[in-house]
C-alpha positions in Angstrom: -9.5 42.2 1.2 -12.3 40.5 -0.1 -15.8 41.5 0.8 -17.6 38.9 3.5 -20.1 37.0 2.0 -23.9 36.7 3.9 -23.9 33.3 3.0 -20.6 32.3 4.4 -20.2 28.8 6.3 -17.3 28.9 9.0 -19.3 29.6 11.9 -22.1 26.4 10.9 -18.7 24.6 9.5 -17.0 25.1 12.6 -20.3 23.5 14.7 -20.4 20.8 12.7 -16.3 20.0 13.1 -17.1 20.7 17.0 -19.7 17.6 17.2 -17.5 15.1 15.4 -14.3 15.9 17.6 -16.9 15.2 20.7 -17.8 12.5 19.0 -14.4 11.2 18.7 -13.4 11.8 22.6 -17.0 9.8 23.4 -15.5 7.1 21.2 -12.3 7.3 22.5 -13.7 7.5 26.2 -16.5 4.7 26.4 -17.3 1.3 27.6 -17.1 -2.4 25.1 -20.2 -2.7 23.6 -21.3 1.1 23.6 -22.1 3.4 20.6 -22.0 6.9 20.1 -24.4 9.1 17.8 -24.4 12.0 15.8 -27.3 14.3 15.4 -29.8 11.5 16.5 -31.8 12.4 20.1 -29.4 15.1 20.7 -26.3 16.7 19.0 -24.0 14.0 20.1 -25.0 10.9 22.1 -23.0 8.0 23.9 -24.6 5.1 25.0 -22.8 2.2 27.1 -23.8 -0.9 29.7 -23.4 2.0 32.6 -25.8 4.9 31.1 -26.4 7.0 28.4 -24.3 10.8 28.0 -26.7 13.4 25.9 -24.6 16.3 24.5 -25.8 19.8 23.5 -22.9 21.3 21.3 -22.8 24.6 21.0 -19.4 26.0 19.1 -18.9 29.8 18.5 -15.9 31.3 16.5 -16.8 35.1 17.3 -14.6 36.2 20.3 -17.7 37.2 22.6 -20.4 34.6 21.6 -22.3 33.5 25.0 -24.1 30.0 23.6 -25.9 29.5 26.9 -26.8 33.1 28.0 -29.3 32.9 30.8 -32.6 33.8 28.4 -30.8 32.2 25.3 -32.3 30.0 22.8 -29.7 27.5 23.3 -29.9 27.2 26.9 -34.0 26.9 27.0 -34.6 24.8 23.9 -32.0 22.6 25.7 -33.7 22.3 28.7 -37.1 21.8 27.2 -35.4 18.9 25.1 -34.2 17.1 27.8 -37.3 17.8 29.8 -39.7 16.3 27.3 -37.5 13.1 26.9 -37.2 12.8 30.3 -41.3 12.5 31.0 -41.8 10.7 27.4 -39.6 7.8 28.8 -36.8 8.4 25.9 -34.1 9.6 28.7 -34.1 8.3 31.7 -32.3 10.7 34.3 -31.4 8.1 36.8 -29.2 6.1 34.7 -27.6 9.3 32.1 -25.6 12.5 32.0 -26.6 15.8 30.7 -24.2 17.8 29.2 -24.0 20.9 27.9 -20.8 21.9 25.9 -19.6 24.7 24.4 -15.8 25.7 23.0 -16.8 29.4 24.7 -16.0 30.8 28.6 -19.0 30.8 30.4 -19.3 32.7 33.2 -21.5 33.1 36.4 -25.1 32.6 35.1 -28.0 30.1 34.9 -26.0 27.6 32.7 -23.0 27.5 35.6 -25.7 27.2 38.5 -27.3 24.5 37.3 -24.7 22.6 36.4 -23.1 23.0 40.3 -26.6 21.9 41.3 -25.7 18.3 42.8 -28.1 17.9 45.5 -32.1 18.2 46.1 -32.2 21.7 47.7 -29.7 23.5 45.0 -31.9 21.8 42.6 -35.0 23.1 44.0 -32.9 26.6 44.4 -32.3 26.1 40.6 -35.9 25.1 39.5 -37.1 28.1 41.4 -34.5 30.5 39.7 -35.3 29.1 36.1 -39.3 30.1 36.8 -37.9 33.5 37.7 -35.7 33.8 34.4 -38.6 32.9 32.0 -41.3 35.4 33.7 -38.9 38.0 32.2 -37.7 36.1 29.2 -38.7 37.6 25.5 -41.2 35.7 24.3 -40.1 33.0 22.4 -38.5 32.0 26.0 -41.6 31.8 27.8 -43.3 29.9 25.5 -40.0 27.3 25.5 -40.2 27.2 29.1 -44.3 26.4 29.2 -43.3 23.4 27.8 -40.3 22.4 30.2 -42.3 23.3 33.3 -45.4 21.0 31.9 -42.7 18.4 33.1 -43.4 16.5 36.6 -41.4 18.8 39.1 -40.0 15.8 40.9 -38.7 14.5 37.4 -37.3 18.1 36.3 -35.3 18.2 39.7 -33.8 15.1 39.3 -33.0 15.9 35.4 -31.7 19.2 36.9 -29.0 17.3 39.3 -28.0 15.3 36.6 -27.0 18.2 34.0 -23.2 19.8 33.6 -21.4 22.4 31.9 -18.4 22.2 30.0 -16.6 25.1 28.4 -13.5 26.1 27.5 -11.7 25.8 30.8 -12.7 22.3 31.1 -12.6 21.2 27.5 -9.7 19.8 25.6 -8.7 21.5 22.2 -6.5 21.4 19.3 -3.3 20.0 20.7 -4.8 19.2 24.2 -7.6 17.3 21.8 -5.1 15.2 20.5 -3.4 14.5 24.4 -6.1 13.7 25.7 -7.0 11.1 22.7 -3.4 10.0 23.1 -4.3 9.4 27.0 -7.3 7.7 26.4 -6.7 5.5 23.4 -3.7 4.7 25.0 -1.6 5.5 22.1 1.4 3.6 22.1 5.0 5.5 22.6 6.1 5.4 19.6 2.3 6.9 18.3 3.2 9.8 20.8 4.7 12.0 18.4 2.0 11.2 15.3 -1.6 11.5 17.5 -2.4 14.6 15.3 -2.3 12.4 12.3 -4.0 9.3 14.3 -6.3 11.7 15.4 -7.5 13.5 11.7 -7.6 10.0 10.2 -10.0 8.9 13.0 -12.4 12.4 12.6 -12.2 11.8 8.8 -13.3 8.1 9.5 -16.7 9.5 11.6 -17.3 11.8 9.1 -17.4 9.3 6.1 -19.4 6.8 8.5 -21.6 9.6 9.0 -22.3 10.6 5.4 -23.4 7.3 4.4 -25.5 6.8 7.2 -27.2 10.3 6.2 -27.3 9.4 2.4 -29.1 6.0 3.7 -31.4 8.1 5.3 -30.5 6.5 8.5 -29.5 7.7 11.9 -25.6 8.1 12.3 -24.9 5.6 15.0 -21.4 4.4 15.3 -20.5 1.3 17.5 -17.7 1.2 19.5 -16.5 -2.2 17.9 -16.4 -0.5 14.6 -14.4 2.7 16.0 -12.1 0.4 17.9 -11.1 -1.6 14.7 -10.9 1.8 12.5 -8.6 2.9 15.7 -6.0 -0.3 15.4 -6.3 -0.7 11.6 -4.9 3.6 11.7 -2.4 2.4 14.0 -1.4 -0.6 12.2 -0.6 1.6 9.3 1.0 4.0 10.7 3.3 1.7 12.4 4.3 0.1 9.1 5.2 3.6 7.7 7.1 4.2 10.9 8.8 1.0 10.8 10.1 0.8 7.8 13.7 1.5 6.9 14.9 4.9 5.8 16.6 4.5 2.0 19.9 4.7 1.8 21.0 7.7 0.8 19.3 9.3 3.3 21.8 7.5 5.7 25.2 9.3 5.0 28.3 7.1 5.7 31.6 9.0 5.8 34.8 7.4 4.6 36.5 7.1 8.2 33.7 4.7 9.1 34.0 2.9 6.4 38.2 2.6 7.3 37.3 1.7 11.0 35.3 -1.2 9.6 38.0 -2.6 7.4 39.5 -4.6 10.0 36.2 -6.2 11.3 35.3 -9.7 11.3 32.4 -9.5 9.0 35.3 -8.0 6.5 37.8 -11.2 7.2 35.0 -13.6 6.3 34.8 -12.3 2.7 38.3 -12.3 2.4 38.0 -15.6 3.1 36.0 -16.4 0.0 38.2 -14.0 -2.4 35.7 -11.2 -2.3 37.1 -8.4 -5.2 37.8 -5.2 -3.7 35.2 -3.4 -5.1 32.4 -5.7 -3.8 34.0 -4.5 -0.1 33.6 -0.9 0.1 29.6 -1.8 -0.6 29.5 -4.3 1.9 30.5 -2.0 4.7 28.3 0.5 3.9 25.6 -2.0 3.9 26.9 -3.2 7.6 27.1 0.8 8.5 23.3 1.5 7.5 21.8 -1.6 9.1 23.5 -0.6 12.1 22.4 3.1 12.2 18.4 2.1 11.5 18.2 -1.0 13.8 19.5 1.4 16.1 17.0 4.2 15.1 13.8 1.9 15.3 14.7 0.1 18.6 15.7 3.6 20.2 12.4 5.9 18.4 10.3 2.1 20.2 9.0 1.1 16.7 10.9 -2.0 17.2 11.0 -3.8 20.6 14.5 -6.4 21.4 11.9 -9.0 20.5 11.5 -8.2 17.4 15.2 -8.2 16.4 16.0 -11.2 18.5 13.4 -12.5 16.0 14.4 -10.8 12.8 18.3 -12.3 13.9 16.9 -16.1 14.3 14.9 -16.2 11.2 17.9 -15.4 8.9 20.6 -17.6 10.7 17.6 -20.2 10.0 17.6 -19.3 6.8 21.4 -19.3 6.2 21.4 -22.8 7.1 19.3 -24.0 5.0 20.6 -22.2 2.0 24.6 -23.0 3.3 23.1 -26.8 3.4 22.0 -27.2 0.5 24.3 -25.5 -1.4 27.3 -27.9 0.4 25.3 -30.7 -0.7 24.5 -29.9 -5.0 27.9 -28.3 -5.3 30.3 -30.5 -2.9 32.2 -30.9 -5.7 33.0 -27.1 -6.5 36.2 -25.4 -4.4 35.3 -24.2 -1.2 35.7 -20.5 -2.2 33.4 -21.0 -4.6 31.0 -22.5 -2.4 31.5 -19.7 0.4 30.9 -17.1 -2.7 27.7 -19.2 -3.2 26.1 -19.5 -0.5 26.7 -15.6 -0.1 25.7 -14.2 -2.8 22.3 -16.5 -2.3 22.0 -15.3 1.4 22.4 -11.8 0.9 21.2 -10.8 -2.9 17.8 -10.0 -3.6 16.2 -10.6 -0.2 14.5 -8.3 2.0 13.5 -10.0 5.3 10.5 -9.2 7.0 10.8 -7.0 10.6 8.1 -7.3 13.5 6.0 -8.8 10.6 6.4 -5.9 8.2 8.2 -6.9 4.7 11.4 -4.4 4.5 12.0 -2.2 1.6 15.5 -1.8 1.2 18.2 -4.5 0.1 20.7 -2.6 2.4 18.6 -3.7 5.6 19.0 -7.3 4.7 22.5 -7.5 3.8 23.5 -5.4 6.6 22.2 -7.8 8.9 23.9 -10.7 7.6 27.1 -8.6 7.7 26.5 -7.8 11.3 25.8 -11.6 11.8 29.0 -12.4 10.2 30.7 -10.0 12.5 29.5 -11.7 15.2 30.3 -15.2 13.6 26.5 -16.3 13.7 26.5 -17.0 10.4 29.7 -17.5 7.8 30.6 -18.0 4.1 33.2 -20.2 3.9 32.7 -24.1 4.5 35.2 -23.8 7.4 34.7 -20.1 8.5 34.8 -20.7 12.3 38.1 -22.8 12.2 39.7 -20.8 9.6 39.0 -17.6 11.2 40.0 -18.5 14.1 43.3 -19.3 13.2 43.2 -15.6 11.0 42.4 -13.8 14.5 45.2 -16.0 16.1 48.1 -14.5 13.8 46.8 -10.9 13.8 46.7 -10.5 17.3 
């Protein structure tokens, strides 16, 4: 094993990853028109129409760390921050949340009273309790709580009311980080199943934001319209990766199916314009694939039946204009070889577009117009509806 390095950084790492996942849940949990910040007047801090929230982070990765012991550092530096804001006019109790936050269990102590301290006598109670604490605090203690109790009593019990805790019973982390983002940003259901990745794109968004706000030498203030747009323009990505098609030879298709499709209308309409055999087998497979993914994407909710109703009406649209035009600059050719023309047109070297997001595969597109055929929306031959009716007529 290799020997532990005095200067190594997981423990300050680990603080640091702990403020910008607050940061994202105050992102993800505030009003229009709010802003959150990042080591500015407090470790993280969310501002919005309705009030302010100041944030004291503490993070510890050794099993038994206690970040707001009852004579800690943490605790009383705390306190006397929020006290001296409080009478310098910077926070204003009455309209903001203190919280302190740590990924620790903290048990009964000062931290946990004050925080259940909700009224005027449990503050008083509190205030009192605190003046006991620092009498027998080491010194650096005392001389943290001279300056909080230089604060107007009236103001400290009112600050006092206004404080909670948070640790790691109450907080959400790791997977139940990523829930409770899913919950919040309302990720949509077909999201669900990526919010880690939605989640590590958004932190690694803060982050950079925060960099270059530092390397400006400027405070790391983020607004909400900014995170909201980074949020959708994630999302929007991610649902064009989901979206998209699978290629094709990850969709197996197993000679029965192709059999059982033989007999199928889409089939009898290329027969119609003298289709070689070997151009079949390939256009069965395309039908088969299509099928399989539209299914895949409207059942996984990528796709809504909007979206394909949409997909479907676009290319019948543009099957008539191709079958139009082809009937009228080659009226002269046989009518097989205008049915071969105006399929090979409508189905090579197209990929339609799906929910507004260009397809990749050629498969995709054919299959659909297969699938049309089937379903006689959309034909090859000049007469295709007459002729196949008349086809159906003697097989039956």
């Amino acid at each position: 094993m290799a020997p532990k390095s005095k200067h190594s950084a997981p423990g300050p790492f680990a603080g640091y990853a702990f403020q910008f996942e607050r940061a994202l849940l105050r992102l993800a949990d505030n009003e229009a028109g709010g802003i959150v910040g990042i080591e500015t007047c407090d470790d993280v801090v969310s501002r919005s129409p309705s009030g302010t929230i100041y944030e004291q982070d503490k993070h510890s990765i050794q099993p038994t760390g206690t970040p707001f012991g009852d004579t800690s550092n943490a605790l009383w530096n705390t306190l006397m921050i929020w006290a001296e804001s409080a009478a310098n006019g910077s926070a204003n109790p009455a309209i903001s949340e203190f919280h302190l936050v740590t990924n620790r269990p903290v048990g009964a102590g000062l931290a946990r009273t004050i925080s259940e301290a909700k009224g005027i006598k449990a503050a008083t109670t509190v205030f009192n309790t605190l003046k006991e604490t620092a009498q027998s605090a080491p010194l650096a203690i005392q001389l943290l709580s001279e300056r909080v109790f230089r604060v107007n009593e009236q103001l400290l019990l009112q600050l006092i009311q206004k404080i909670s805790l948070y640790d790691q019973d109450s907080l959400s982390i790791g997977s139940a980080l990523d829930d409770q983002l899913a919950d919040k940003l309302r990720f949509p259901t077909w999201a669900r199943n990526s919010s880690r990745q939605i989640c590590n794109s958004l932190l690694g968004w803060i982050q950079r934001v925060c960099m270059d706000s530092w390397r400006r030498q400027e405070p790391a203030w983020i607004e909400q319209a900014d995170f909201n747009d980074e949020y959708h323009t994630i999302l929007e990505s991610l649902r064009r990766q989901q979206w998209r098609e699978k290629s094709e030879n990850l969709i197996p298709v197993s000679k029965e199916e192709i059999a059982e499709k033989r007999a199928y209308a889409f089939v009898r309409q290329l027969q119609l314009i003298a289709i070689e055999e070997s151009q079949i087998t390939p256009a069965i497979t395309d039908f088969i694939r299509y099928s399989s993914e539209m299914s895949r994407l409207l059942r996984q909710g990528a796709i809504t039946t909007s979206h394909i109703e949409d997909f479907r009406n676009e290319l019948v649209r543009r099957w008539r204009a191709i079958r139009d035009r082809i009937e009228r600059l080659h009226a002269s050719d046989s009518e097989e070889n205008r049915g071969f023309r105006i399929y090979s047109t409508t189905t090579n070297d197209y990929l339609a577009p799906l929910g507004g997001i260009d397809t990749q595969h050629q498969y995709f597109t054919s299959g659909a117009y297969h699938r049309l055929a089937h379903e006689i929306e959309v034909g090859w031959h000049p007469r295709f509806e007459a002729m196949l009716e008349t086809l159906l007529q003697e097989t039956a």
